[in-house]
ZAKOLVO-223840 format. One record per residue: x, y, z of N, C-alpha, C, O in turn. Coordinates in nm, 3 decimals, decimal comma. Each point is the difference from the previous one (the first is absolute). Layout:
<atoms>
<atom n_x="X" n_y="Y" n_z="Z" ca_x="X" ca_y="Y" ca_z="Z" c_x="X" c_y="Y" c_z="Z" o_x="X" o_y="Y" o_z="Z"/>
...
</atoms>
This chain:
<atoms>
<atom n_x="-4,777" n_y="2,770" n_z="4,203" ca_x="0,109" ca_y="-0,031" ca_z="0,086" c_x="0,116" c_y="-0,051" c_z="-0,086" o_x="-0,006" o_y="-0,098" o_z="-0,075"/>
<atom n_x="0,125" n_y="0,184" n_z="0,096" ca_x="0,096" ca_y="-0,108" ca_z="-0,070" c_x="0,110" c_y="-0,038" c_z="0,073" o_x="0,061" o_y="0,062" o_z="0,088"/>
<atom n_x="-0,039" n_y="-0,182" n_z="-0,141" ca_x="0,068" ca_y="-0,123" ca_z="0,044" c_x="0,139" c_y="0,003" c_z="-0,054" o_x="0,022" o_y="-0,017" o_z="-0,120"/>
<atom n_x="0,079" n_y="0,040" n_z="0,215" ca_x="0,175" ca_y="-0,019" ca_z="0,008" c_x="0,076" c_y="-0,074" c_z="-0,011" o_x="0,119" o_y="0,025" o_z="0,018"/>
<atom n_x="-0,159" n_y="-0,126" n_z="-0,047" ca_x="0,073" ca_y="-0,155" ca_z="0,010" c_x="0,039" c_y="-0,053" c_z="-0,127" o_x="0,010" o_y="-0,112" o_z="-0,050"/>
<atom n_x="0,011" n_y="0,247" n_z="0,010" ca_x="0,082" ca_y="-0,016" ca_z="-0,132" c_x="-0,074" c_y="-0,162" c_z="-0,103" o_x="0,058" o_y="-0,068" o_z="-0,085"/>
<atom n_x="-0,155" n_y="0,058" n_z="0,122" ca_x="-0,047" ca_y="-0,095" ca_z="-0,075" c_x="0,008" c_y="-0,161" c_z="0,046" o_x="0,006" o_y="-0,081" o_z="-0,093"/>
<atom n_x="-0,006" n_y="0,046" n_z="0,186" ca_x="0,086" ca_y="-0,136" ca_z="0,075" c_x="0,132" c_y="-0,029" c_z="-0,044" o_x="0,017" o_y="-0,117" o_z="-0,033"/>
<atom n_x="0,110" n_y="0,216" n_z="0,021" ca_x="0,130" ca_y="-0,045" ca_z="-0,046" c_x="0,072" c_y="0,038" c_z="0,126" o_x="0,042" o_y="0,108" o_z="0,044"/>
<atom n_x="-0,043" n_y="-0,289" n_z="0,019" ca_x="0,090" ca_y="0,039" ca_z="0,108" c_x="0,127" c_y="-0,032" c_z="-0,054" o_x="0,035" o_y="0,037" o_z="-0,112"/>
<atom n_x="0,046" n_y="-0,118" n_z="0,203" ca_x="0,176" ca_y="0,006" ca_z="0,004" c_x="-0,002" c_y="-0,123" c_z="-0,132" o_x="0,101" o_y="-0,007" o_z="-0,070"/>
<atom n_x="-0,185" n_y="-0,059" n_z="0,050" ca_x="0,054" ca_y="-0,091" ca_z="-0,107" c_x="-0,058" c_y="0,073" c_z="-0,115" o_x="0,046" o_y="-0,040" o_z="-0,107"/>
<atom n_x="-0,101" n_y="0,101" n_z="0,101" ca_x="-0,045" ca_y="0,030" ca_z="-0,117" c_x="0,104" c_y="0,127" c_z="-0,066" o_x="-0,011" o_y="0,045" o_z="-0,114"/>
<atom n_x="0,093" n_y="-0,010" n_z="0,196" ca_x="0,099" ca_y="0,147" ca_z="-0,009" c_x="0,083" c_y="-0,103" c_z="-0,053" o_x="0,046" o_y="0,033" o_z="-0,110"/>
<atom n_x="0,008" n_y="-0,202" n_z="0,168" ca_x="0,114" ca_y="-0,050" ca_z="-0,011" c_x="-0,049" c_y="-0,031" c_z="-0,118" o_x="0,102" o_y="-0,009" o_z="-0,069"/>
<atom n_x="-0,180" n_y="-0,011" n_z="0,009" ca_x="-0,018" ca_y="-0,089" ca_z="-0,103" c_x="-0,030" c_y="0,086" c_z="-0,136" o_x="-0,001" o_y="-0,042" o_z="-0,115"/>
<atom n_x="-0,019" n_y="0,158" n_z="0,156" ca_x="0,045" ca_y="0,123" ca_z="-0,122" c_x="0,134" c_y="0,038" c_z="-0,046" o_x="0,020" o_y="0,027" o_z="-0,119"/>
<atom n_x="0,070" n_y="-0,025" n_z="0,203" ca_x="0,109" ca_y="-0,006" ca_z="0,020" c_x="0,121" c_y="-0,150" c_z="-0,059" o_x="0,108" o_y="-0,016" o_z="-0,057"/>
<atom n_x="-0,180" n_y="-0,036" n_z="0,098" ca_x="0,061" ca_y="-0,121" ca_z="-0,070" c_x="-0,048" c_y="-0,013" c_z="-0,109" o_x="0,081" o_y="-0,050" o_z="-0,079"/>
<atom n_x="-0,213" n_y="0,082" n_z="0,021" ca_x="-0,014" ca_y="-0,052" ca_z="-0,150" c_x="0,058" c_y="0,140" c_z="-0,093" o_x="0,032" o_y="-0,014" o_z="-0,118"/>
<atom n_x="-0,024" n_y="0,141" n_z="0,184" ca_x="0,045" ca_y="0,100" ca_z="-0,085" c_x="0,181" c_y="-0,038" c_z="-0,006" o_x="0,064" o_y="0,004" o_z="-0,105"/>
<atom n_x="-0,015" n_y="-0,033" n_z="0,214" ca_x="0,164" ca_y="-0,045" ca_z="-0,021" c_x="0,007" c_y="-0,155" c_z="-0,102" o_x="0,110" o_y="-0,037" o_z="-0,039"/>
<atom n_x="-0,235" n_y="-0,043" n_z="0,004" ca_x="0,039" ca_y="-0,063" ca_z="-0,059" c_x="-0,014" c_y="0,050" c_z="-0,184" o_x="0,059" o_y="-0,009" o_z="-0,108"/>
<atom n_x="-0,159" n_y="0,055" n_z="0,161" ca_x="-0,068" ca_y="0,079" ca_z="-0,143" c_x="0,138" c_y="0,053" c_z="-0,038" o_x="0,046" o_y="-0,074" o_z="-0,088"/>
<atom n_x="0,056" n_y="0,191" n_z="0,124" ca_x="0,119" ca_y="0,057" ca_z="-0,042" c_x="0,116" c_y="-0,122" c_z="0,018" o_x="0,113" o_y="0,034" o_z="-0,037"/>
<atom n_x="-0,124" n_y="-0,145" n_z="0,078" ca_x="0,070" ca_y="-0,034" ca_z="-0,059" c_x="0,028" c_y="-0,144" c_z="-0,127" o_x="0,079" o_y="-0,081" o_z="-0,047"/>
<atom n_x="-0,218" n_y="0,137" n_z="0,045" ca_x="-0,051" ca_y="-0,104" ca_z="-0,147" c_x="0,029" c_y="0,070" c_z="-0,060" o_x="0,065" o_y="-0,059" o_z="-0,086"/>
<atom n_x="-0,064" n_y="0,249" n_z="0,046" ca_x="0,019" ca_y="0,030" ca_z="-0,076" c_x="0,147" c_y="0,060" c_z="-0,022" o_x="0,019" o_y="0,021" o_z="-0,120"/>
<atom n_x="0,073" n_y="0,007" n_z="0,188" ca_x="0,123" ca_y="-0,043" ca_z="0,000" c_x="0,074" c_y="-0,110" c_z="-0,060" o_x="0,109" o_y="0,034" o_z="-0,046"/>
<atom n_x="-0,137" n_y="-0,146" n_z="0,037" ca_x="0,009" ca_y="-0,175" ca_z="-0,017" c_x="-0,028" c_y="0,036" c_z="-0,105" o_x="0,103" o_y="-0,014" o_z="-0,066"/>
<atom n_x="-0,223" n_y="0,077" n_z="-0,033" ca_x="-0,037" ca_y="0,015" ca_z="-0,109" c_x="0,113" c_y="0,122" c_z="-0,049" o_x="0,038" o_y="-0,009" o_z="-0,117"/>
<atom n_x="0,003" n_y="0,094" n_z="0,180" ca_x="0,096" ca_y="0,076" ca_z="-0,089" c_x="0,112" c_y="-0,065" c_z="-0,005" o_x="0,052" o_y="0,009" o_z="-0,112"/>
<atom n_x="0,027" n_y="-0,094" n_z="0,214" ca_x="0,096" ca_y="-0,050" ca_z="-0,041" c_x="0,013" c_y="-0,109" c_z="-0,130" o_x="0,106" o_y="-0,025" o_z="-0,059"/>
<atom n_x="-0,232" n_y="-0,031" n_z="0,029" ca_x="0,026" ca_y="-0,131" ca_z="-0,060" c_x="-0,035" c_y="0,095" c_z="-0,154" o_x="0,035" o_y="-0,055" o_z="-0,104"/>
<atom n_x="-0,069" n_y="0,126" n_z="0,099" ca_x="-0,020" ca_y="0,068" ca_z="-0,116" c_x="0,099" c_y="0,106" c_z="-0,061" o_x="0,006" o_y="0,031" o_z="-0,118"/>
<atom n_x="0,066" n_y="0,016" n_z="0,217" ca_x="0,135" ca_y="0,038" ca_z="-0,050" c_x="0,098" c_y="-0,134" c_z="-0,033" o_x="0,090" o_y="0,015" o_z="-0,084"/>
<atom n_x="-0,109" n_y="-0,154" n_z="0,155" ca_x="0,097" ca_y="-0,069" ca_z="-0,041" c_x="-0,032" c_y="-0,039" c_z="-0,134" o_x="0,091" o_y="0,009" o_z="-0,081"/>
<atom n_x="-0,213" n_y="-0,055" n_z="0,038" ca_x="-0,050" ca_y="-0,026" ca_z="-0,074" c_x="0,033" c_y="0,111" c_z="-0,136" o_x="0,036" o_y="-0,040" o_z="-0,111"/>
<atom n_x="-0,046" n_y="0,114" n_z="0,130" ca_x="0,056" ca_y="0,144" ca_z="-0,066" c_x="0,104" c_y="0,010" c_z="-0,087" o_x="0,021" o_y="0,020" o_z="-0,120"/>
<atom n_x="0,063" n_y="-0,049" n_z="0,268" ca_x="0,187" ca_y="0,001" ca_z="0,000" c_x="0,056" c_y="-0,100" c_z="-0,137" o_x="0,082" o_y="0,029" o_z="-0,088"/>
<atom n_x="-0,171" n_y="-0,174" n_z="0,114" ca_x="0,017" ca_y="-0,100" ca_z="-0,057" c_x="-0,040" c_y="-0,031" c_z="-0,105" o_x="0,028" o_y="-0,115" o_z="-0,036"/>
<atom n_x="-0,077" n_y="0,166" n_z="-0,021" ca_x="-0,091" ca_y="0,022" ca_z="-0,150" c_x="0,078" c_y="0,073" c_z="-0,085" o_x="0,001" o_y="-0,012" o_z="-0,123"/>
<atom n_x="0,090" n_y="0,117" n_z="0,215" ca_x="0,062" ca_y="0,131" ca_z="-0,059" c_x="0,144" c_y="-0,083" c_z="-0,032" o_x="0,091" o_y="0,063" o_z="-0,054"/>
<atom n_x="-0,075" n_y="-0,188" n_z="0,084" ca_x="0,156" ca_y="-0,004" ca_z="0,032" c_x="-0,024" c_y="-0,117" c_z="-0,102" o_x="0,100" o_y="-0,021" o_z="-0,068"/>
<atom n_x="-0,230" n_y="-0,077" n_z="0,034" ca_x="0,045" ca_y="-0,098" ca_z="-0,090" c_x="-0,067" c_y="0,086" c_z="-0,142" o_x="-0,028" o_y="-0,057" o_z="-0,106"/>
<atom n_x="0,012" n_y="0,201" n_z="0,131" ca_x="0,019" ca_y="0,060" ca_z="-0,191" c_x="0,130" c_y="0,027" c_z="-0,048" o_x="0,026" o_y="0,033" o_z="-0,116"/>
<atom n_x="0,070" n_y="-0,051" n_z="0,225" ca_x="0,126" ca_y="0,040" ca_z="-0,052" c_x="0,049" c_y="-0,071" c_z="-0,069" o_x="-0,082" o_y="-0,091" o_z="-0,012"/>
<atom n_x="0,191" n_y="0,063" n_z="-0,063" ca_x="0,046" ca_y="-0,134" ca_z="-0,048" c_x="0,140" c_y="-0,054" c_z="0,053" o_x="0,101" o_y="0,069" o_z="-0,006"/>
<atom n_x="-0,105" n_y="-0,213" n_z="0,064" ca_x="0,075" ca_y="-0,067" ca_z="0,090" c_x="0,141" c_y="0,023" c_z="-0,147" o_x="0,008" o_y="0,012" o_z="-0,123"/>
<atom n_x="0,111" n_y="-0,020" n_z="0,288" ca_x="0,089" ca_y="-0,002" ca_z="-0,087" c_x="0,057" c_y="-0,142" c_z="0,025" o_x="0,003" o_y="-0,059" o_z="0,107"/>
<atom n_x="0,042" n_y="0,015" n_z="-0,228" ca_x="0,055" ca_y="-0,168" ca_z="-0,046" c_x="0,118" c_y="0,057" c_z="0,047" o_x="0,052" o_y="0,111" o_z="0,011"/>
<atom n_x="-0,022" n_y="-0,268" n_z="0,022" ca_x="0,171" ca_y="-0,020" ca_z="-0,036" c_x="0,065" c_y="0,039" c_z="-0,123" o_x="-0,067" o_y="-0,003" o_z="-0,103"/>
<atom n_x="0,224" n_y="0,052" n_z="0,099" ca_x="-0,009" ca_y="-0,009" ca_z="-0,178" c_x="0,032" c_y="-0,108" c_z="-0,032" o_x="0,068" o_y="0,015" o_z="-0,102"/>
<atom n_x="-0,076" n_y="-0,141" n_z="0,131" ca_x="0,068" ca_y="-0,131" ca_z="-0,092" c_x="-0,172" c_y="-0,033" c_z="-0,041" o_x="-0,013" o_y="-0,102" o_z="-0,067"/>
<atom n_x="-0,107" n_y="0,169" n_z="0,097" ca_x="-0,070" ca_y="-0,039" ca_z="-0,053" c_x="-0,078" c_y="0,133" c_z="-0,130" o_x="-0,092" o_y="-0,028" o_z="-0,076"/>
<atom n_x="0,132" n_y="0,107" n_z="0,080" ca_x="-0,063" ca_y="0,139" ca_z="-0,056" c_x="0,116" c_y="-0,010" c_z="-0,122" o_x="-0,028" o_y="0,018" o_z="-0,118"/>
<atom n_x="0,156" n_y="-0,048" n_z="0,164" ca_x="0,103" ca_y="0,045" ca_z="-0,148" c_x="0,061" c_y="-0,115" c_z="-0,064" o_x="-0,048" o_y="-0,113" o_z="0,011"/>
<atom n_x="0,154" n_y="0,140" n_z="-0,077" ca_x="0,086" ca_y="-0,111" ca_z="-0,038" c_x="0,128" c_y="0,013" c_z="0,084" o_x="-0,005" o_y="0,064" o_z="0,105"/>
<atom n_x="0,147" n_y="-0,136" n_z="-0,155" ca_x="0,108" ca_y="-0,032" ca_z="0,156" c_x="0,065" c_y="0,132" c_z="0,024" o_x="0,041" o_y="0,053" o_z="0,103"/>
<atom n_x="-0,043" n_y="0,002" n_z="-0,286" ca_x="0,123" ca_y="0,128" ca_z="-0,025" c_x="-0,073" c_y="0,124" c_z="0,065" o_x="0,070" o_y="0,087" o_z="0,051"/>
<atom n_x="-0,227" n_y="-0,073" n_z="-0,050" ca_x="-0,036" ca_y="0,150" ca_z="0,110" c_x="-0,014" c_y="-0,066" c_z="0,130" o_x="-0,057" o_y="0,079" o_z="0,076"/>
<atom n_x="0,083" n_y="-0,180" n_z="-0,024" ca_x="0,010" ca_y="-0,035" ca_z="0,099" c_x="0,123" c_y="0,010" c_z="0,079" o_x="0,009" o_y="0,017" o_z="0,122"/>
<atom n_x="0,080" n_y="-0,030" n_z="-0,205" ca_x="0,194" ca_y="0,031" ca_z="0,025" c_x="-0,006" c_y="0,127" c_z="-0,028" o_x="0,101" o_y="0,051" o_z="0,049"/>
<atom n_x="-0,194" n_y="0,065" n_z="-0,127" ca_x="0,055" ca_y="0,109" ca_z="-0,053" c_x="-0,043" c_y="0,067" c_z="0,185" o_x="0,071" o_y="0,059" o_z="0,082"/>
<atom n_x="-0,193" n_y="-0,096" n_z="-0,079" ca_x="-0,091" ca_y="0,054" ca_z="0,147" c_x="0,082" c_y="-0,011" c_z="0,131" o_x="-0,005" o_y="0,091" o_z="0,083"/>
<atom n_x="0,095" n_y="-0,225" n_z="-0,060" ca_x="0,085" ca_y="-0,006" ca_z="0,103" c_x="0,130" c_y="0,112" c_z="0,009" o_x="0,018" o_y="0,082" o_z="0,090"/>
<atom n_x="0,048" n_y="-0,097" n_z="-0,183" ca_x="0,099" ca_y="0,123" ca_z="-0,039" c_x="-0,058" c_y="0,144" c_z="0,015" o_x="0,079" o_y="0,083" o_z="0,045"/>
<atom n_x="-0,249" n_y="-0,024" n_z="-0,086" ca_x="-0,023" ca_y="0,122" ca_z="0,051" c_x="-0,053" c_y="-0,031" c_z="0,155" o_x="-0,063" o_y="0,093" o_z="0,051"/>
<atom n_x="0,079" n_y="-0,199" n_z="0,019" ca_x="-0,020" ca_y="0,019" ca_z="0,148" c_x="0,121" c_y="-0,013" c_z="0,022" o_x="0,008" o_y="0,056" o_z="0,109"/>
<atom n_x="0,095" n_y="-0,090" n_z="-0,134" ca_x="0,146" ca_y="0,008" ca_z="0,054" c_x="0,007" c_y="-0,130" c_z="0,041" o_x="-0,022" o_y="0,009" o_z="0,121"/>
<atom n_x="0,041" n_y="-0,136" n_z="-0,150" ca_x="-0,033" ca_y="-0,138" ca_z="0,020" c_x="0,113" c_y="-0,025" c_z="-0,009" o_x="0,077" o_y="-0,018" o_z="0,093"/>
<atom n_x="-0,045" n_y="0,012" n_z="-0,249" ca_x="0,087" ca_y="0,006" ca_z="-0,093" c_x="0,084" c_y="0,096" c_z="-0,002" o_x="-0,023" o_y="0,114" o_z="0,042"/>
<atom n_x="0,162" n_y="-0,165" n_z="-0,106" ca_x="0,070" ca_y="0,195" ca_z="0,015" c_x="0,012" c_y="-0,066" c_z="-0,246" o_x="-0,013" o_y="-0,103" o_z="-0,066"/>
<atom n_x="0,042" n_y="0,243" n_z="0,043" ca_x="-0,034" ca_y="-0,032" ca_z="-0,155" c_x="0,135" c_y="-0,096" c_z="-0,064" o_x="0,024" o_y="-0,003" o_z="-0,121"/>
<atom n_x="0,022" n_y="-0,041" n_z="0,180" ca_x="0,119" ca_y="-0,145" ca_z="-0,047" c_x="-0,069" c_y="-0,090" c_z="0,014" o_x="-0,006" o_y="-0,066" o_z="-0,104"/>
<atom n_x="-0,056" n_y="0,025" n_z="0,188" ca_x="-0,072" ca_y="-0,126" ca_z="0,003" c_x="-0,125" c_y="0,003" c_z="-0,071" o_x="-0,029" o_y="-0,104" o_z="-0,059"/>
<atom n_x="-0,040" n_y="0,185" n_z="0,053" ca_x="-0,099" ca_y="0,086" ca_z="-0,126" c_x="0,049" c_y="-0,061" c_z="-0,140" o_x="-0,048" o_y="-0,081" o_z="-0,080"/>
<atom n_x="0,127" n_y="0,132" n_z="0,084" ca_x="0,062" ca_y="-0,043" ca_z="-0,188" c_x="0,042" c_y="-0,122" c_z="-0,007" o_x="-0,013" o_y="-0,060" o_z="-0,107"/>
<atom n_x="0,073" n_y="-0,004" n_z="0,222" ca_x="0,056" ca_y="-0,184" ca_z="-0,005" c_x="-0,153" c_y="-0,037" c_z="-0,017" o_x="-0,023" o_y="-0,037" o_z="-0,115"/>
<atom n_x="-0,083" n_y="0,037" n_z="0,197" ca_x="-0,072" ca_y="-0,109" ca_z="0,023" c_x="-0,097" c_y="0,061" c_z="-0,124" o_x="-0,091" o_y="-0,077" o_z="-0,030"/>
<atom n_x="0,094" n_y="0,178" n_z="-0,032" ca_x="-0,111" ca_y="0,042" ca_z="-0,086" c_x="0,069" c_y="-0,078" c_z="-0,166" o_x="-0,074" o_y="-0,049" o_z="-0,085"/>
<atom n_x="0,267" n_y="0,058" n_z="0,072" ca_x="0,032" ca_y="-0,109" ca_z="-0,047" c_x="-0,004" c_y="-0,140" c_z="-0,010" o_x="0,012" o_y="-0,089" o_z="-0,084"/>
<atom n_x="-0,034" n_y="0,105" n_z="0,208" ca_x="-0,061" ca_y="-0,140" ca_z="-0,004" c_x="-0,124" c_y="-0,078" c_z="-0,042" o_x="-0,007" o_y="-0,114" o_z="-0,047"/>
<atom n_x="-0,123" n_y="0,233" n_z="0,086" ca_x="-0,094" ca_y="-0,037" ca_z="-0,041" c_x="-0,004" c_y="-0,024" c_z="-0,127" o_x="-0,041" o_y="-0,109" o_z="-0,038"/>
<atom n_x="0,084" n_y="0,213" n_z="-0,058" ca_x="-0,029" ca_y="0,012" ca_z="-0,151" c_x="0,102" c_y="-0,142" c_z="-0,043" o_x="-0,032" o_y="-0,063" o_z="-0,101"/>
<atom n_x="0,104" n_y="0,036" n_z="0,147" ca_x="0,106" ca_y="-0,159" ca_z="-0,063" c_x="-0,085" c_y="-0,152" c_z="-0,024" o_x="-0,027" o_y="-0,085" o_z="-0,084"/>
<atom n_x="-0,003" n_y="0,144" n_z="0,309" ca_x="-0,079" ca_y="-0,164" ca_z="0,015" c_x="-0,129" c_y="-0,078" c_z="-0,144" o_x="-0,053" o_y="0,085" o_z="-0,072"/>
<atom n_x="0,038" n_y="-0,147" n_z="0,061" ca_x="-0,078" ca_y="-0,029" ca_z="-0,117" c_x="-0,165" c_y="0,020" c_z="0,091" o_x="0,025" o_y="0,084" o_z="0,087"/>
<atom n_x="-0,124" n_y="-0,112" n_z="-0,078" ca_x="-0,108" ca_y="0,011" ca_z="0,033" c_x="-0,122" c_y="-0,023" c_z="-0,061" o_x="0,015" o_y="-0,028" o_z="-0,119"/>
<atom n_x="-0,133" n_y="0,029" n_z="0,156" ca_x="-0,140" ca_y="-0,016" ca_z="-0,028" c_x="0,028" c_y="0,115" c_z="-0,091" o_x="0,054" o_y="0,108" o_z="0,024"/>
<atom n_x="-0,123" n_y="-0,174" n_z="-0,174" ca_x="0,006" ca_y="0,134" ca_z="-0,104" c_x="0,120" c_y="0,032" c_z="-0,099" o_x="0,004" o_y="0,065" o_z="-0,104"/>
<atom n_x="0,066" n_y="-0,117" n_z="0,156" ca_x="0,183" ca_y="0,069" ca_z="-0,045" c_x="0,024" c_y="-0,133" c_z="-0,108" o_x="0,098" o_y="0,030" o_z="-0,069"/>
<atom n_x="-0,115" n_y="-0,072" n_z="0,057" ca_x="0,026" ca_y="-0,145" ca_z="-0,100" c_x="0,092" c_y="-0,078" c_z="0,022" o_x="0,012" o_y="-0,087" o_z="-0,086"/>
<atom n_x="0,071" n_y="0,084" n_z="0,182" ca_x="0,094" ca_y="-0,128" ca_z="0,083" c_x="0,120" c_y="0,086" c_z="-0,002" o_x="0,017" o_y="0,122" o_z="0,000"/>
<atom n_x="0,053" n_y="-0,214" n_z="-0,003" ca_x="0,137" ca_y="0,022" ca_z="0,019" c_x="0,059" c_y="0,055" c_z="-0,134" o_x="-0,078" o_y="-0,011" o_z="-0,094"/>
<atom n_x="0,168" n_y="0,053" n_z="0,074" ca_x="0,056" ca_y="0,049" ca_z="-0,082" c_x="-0,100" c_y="0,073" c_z="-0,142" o_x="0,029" o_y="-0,001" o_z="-0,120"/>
<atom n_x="-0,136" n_y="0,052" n_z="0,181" ca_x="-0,060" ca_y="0,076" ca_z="-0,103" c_x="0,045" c_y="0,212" c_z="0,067" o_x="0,013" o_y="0,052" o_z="0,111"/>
<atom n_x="-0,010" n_y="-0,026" n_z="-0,184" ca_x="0,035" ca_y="0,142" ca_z="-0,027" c_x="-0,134" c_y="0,115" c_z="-0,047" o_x="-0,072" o_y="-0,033" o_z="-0,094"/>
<atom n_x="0,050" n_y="0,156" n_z="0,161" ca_x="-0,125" ca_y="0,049" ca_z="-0,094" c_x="0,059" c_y="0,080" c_z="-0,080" o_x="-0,065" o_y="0,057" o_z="-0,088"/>
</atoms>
């Protein structure tokens, strides 16, 4: 004799396939997202960060860099780059030394 009753799976047992297969997909969803971020983010700190330039150069490619973004127009380029080379400074040997 065989027996139709699909095995004793009545209405909760349909609901409760159903709910653990929609949770099942979306555990694994949750798992693709965090693994592309994870991904994304791994990929982005091999690059190398870009500095400021007052910390990467010295003042004069720092004035040369403003003038090729158009900051500067090239008169004030040559005053303040005169200027730099005059002022005395760290290195330069004071005042009134000459190289």
């Amino acid at each position: 004799m065989m027996y139709w009753d699909d095995h004793g799976m009545n209405g909760w047992g349909a609901g409760l396939m159903v709910f653990t297969t929609l949770l099942f997909l979306g555990l694994l969803v949750a798992a693709a997202v965090v693994l592309f971020r994870y991904a994304g983010r791994s990929t982005q700190q091999q690059r190398p960060e870009r500095r400021p330039p007052d910390e990467r150069s010295g003042p004069e490619e720092v004035l040369a860099e403003r003038l090729a973004r158009g900051k500067i127009d090239p008169e004030e380029y040559r005053l303040r780059l005169a200027a730099l080379r005059e002022a005395p400074g760290p290195g330069r040997g004071g005042a009134g030394w000459t190289p």
